[in-house]
C-alpha positions as CSV (number, residue, x, y, z in Angstrom):
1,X,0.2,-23.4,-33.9
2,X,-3.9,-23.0,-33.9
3,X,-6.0,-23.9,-31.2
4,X,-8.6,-26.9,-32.2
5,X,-10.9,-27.7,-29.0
6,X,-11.7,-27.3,-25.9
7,X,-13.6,-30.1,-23.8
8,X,-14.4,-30.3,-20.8
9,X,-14.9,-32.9,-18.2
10,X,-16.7,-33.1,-14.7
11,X,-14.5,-35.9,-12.3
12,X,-15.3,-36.6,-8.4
13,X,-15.2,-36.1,-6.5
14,X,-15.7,-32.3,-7.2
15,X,-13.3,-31.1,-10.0
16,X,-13.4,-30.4,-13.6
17,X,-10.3,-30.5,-15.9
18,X,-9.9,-29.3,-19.0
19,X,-8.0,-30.0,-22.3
20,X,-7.3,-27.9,-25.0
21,X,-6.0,-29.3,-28.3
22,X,-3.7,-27.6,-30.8
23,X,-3.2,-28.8,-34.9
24,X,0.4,-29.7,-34.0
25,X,-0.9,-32.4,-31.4
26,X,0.1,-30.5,-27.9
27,X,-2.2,-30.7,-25.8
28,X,-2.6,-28.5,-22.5
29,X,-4.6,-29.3,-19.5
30,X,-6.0,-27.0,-17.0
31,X,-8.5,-27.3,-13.5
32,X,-11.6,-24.4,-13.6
33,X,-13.5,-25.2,-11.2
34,X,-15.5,-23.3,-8.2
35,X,-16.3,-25.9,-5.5
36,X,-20.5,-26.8,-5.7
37,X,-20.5,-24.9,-8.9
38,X,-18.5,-27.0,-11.6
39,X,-21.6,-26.9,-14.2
40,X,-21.7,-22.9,-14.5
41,X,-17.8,-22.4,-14.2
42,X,-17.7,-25.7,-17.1
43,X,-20.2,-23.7,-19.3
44,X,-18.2,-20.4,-18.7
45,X,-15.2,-21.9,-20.3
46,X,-17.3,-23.3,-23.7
47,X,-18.6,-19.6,-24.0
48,X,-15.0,-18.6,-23.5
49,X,-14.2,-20.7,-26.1
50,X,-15.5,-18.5,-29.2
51,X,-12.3,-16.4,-28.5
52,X,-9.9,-19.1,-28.4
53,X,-10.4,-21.5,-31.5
54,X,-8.2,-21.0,-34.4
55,X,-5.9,-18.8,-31.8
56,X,-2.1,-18.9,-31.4
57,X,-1.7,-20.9,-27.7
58,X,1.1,-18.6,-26.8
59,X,-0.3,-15.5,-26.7
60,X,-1.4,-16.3,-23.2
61,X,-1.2,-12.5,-22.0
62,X,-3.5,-11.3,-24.9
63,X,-5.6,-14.0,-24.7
64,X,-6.0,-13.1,-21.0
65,X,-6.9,-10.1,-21.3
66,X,-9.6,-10.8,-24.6
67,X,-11.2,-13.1,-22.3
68,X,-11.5,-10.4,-18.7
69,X,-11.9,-7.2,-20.9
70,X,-13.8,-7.9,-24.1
71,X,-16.9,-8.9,-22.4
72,X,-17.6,-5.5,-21.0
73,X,-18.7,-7.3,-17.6
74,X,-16.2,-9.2,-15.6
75,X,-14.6,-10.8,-12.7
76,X,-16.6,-13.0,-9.8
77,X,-15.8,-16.8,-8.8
78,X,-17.6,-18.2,-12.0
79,X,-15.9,-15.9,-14.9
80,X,-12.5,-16.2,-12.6
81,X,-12.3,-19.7,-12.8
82,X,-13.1,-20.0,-16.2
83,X,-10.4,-18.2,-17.2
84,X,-7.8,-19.6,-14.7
85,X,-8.1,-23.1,-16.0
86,X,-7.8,-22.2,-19.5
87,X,-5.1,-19.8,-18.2
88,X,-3.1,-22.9,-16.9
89,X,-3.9,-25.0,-19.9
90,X,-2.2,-22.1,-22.4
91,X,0.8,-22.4,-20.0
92,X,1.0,-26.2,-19.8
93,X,0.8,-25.9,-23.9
94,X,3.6,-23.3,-23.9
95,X,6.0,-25.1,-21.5
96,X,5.7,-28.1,-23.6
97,X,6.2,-26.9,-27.1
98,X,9.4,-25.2,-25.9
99,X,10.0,-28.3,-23.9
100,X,10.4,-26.9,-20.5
101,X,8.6,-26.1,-17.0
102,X,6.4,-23.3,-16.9
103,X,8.8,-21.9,-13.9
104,X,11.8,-21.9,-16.1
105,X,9.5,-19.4,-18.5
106,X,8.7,-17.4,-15.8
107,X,12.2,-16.2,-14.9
108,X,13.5,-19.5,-13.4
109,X,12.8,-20.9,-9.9
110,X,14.5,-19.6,-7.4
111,X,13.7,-22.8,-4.5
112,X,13.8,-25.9,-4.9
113,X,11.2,-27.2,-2.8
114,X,8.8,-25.7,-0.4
115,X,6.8,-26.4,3.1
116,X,3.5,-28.4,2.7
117,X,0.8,-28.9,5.3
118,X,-2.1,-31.3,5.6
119,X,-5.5,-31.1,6.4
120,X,-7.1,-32.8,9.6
121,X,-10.0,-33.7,10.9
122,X,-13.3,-32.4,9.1
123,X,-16.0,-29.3,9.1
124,X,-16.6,-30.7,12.4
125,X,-13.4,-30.2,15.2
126,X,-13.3,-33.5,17.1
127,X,-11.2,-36.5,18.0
128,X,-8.4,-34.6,16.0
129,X,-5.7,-34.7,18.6
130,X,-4.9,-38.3,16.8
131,X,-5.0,-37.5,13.5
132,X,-2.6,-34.8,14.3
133,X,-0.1,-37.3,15.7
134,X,-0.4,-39.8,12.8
135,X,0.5,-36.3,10.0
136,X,3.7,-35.3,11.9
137,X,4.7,-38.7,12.0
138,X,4.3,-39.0,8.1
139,X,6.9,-36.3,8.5
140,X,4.7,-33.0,8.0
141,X,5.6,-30.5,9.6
142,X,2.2,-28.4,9.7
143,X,-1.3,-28.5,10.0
144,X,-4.3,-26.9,9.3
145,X,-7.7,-27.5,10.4
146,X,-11.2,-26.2,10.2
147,X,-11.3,-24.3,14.1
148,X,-15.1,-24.2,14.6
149,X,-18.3,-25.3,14.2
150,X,-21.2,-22.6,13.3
151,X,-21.2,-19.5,15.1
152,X,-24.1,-17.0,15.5
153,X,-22.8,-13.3,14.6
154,X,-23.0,-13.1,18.5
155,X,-22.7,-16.3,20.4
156,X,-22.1,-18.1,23.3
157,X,-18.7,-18.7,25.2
158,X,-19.4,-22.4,24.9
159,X,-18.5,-22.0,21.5
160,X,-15.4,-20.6,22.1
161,X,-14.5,-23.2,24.8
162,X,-14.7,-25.9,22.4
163,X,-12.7,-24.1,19.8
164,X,-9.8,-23.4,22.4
165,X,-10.1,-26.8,23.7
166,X,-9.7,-28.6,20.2
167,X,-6.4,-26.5,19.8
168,X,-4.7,-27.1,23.3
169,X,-5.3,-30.3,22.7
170,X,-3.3,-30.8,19.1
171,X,-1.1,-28.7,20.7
172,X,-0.2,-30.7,23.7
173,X,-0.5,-33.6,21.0
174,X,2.0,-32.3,19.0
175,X,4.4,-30.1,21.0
176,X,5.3,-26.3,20.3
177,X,6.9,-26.2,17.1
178,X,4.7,-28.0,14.6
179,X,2.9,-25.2,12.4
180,X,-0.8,-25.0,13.1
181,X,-3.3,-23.2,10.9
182,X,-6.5,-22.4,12.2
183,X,-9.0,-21.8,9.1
184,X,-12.0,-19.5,10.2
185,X,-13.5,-20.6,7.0
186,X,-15.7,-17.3,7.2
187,X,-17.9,-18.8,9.6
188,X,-17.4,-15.9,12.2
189,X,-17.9,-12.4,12.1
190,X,-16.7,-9.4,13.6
191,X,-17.8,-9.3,17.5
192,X,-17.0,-13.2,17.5
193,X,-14.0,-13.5,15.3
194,X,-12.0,-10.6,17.8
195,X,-13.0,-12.7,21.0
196,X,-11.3,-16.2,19.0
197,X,-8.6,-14.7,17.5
198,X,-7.5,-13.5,20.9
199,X,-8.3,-16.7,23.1
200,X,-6.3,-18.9,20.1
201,X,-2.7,-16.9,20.5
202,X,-2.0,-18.6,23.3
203,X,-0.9,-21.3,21.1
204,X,1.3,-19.7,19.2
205,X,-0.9,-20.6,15.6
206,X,1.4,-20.4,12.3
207,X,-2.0,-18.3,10.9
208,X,-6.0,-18.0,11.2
209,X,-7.1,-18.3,7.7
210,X,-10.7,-16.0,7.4
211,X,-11.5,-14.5,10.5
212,X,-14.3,-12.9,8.9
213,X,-15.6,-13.1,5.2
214,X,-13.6,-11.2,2.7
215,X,-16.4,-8.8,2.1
216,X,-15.8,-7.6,5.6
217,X,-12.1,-7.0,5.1
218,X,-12.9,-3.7,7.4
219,X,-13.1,-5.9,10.4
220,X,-9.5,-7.1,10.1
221,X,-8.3,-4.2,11.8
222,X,-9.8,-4.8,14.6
223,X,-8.8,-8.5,14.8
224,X,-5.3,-7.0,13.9
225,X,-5.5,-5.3,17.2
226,X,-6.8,-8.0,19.3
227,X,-3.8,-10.6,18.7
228,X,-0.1,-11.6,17.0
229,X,-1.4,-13.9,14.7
230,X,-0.6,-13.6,11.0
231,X,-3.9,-13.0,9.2
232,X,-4.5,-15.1,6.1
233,X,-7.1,-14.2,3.4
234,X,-7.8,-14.9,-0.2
235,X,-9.5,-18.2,-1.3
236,X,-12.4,-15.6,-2.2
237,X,-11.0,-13.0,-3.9
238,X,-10.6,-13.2,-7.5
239,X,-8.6,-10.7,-9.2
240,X,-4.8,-8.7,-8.9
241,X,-8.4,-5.5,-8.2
242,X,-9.8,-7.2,-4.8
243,X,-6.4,-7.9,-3.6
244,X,-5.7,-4.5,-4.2
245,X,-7.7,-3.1,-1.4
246,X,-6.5,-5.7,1.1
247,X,-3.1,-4.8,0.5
248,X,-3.5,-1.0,0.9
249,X,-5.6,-1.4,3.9
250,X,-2.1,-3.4,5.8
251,X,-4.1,-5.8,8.2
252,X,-3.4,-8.9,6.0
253,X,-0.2,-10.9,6.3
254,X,-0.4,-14.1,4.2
255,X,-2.3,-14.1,0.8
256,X,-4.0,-17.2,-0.6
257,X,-5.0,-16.8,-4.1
258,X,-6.6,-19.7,-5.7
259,X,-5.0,-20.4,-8.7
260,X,-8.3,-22.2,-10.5
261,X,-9.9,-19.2,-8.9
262,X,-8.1,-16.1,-8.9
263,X,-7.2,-15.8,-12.7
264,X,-4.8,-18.6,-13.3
265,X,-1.2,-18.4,-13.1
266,X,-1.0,-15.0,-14.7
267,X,-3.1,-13.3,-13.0
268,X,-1.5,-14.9,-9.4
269,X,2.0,-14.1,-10.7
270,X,1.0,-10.2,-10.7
271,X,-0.9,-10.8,-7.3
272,X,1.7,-12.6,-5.6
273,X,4.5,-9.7,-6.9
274,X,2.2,-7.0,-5.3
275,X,2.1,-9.2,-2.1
276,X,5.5,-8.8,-2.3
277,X,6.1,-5.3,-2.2
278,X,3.6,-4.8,0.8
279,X,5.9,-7.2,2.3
280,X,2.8,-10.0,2.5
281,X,3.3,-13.8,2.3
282,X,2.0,-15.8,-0.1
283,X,0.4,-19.4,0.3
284,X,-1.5,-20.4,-2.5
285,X,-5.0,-21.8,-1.9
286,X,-5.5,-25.2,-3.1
287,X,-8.0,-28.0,-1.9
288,X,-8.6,-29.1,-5.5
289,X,-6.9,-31.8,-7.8
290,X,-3.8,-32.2,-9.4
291,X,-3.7,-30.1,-12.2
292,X,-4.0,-27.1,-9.8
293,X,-1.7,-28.4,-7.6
294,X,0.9,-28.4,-10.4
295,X,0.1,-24.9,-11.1
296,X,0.5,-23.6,-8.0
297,X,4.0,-25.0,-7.3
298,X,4.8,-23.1,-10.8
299,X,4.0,-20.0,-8.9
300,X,5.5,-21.1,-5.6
301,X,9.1,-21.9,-8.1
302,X,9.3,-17.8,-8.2
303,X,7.8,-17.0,-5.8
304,X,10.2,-15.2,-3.1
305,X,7.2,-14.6,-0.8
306,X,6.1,-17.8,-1.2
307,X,6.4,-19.9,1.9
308,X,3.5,-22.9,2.1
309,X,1.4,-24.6,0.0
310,X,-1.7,-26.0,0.7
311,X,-2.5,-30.0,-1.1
312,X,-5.5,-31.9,-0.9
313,X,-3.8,-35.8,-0.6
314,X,-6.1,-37.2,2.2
315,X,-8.6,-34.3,2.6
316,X,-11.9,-35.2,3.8
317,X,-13.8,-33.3,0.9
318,X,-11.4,-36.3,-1.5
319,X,-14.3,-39.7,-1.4
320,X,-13.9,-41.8,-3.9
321,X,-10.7,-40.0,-5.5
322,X,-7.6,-38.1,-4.5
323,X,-5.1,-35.9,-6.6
324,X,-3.3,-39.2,-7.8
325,X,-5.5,-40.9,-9.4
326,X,-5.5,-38.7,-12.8
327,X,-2.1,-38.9,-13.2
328,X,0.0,-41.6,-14.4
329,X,3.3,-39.8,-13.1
330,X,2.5,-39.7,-9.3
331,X,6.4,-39.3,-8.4
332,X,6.4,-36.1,-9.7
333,X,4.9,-34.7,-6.0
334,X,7.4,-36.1,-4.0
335,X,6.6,-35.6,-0.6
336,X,9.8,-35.8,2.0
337,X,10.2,-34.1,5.4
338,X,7.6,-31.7,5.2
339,X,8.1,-30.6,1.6
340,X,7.5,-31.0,-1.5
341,X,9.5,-31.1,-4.9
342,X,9.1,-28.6,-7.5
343,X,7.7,-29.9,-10.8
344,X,10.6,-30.1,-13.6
345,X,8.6,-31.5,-16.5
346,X,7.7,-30.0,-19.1
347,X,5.1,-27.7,-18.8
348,X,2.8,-28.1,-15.8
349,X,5.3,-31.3,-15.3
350,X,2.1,-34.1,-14.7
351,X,1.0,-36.5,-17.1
352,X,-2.7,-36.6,-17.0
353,X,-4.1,-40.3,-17.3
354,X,-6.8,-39.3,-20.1
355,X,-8.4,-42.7,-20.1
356,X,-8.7,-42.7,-16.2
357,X,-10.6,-38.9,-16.6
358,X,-12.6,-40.2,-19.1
359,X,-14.0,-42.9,-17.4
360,X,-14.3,-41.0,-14.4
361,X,-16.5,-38.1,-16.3
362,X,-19.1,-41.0,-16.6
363,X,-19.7,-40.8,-13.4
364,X,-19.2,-36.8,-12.7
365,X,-20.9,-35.5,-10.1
366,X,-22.5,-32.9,-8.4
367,X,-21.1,-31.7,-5.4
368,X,-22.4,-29.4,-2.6
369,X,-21.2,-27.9,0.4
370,X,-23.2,-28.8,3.6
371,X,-26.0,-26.8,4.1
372,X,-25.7,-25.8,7.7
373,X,-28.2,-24.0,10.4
374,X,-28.5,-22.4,13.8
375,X,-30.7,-23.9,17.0
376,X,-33.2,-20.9,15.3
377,X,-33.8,-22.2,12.2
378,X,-31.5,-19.4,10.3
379,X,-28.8,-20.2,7.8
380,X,-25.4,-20.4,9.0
381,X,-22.0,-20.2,7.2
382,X,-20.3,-23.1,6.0
């Protein structure tokens, strides 16, 4: 089997799929994207290509490692994401020519299912102490949700008022046992991101997801000191290297690799085993489309550190189009109780709905993340 073509196409409402083609008619799809930067990751993958064509598919690992280490320079979001969509397209090829689910080539899964939560509210915390109710009673049973606005490196207590208020409330809204995630999104630093994480425990949080931007992991230890709350980290990291030093260092407890992000599903494999000997969770980053979503619960199958996945059905960033829409088997995530099913398709296990993606590449698009700013005019993280 030879590798024919790669193409490429750009879908709202801020994805990009890919589908490589072989000369025995298998076809593999994959999601490389970076979120506001679809264009360069989609021109990375065509460059990527000249090492590909007239390839055997299922050499994944030497193909993997042709595309990081033959180009002398490597790694970052754009290169990353290249490869990780190709990655999961070689996988979805090889499941499918040996007629089985990438999990089952990966040593078998050993769960069945596992814990989902949803996204409330938007960038902005408000009114969310209703749209909290209304996801527990679909039957989730946690949450996650952005936990403040901007924040000045040094700010006022105000700020961290409102971000303590907007969590009693959910959890009064909710009751004590419903997991809540509190995402940081980077947005704070170090002297404001100690005074947070110590107001939030209180409310006994399931995790805070990026108390400060990974590129100042040093800070954790000091948040690490100022509370009980598991530490997540990860979306922005993008190789088995940067996770590396976050393991060693200790103050991390739940890792989120991005599987369109981090290297694909082999490269999150080999970061999610090292998780596990450092005795670190894993909960696979994953506001994107369905063809990462897929990939991801292939991980999560064999996974034993794996304990949550994150899904994008309903999430604000989805106008216009959610994960369901490109693909014509939309059982195959069965949501029930909080969980959902493990893929058992072949390969990835979704049908993508090529005539649906096609259409929709008319329209593409080109997303951006807000562009946000302090009372002083200064640019402030989103």
């Amino acid at each position: 089997m030879k590798i024919t073509k790669l193409t490429t196409y750009i879908v709202p409402p801020r994805w990009c799929f890919l589908k490589i083609e072989t000369d025995e008619g298998i076809v593999g799809w994959g999601e490389p994207v970076v979120e506001g930067r679809a264009l360069t990751v989609e021109a990375a993958v065509h460059e990527l290509s000249d090492y590909l064509i007239g390839k055997d598919p299922l050499l994944i690992e030497d193909h993997w490692n042709v595309m990081y280490r033959a180009g002398f320079y490597r790694g970052g979001a754009i290169h990353m994401s290249a490869i990780s969509g190709i990655d999961q397209a070689l996988w979805d090829i090889k499941g499918k020519a040996y007629g089985q689910p990438i999990h089952a080539l990966l040593g078998g899964q050993c769960r069945d299912k596992i814990k989902v939560y949803s996204w409330i509210g938007g960038d902005r915390p408000a009114d969310v102490a209703n749209n909290a109710r209304d996801v527990v009673a679909r039957g989730f049973k946690a949450i996650k949700l952005n936990g403040c606005e901007e924040m000045q490196i040094v700010d006022t207590w105000d700020k961290v008022e409102k971000a303590v208020e907007t969590i009693a409330t959910i959890r009064e809204a909710i009751g004590p046992y419903i997991g809540i995630g509190v995402d940081f999104h980077g947005r704070v630093h170090k002297p404001m991101a100690k005074v947070l994480a110590k107001e939030l425990g209180q409310f006994k949080l399931l995790f805070i997801e990026e108390p400060v931007l990974s590129e100042n992991y040093e800070a954790l230890k000091e948040i690490a000191n100022h509370c009980s709350t598991p530490i997540a980290l990860g979306e922005r990291l993008f190789s088995r290297w940067d996770f590396k030093r976050i393991l060693s260092e200790g103050y991390v407890d739940i890792l989120q690799p991005d599987l369109s992000h981090a290297g694909g599903i082999t490269e999150c494999r080999k970061i999610a085993t090292m998780a596990e000997a450092y005795d670190v969770a894993l909960a696979p980053h994953c506001p994107l489309g369905p063809i990462a979503l897929a990939a991801c619960l292939q991980l999560d199958a064999v996974s034993y550190n794996a304990f949550i996945q994150e899904q994008s059905l309903g999430i604000h960033y989805n106008k216009g189009n959610d994960i369901l829409d490109y693909i014509s088997n939309k059982e195959v995530f069965h949501y029930a109780d909080g969980f959902v099913s493990i893929p058992q398709g072949p390969g990835l296990g979704i049908e993508v709905d090529e005539a649906y993606v096609i259409e929709r590449a008319k329209e593409g698009h080109r997303w951006r993340n807000p562009v946000w700013r302090h009372e002083d005019g200064s640019v402030a993280e989103w």
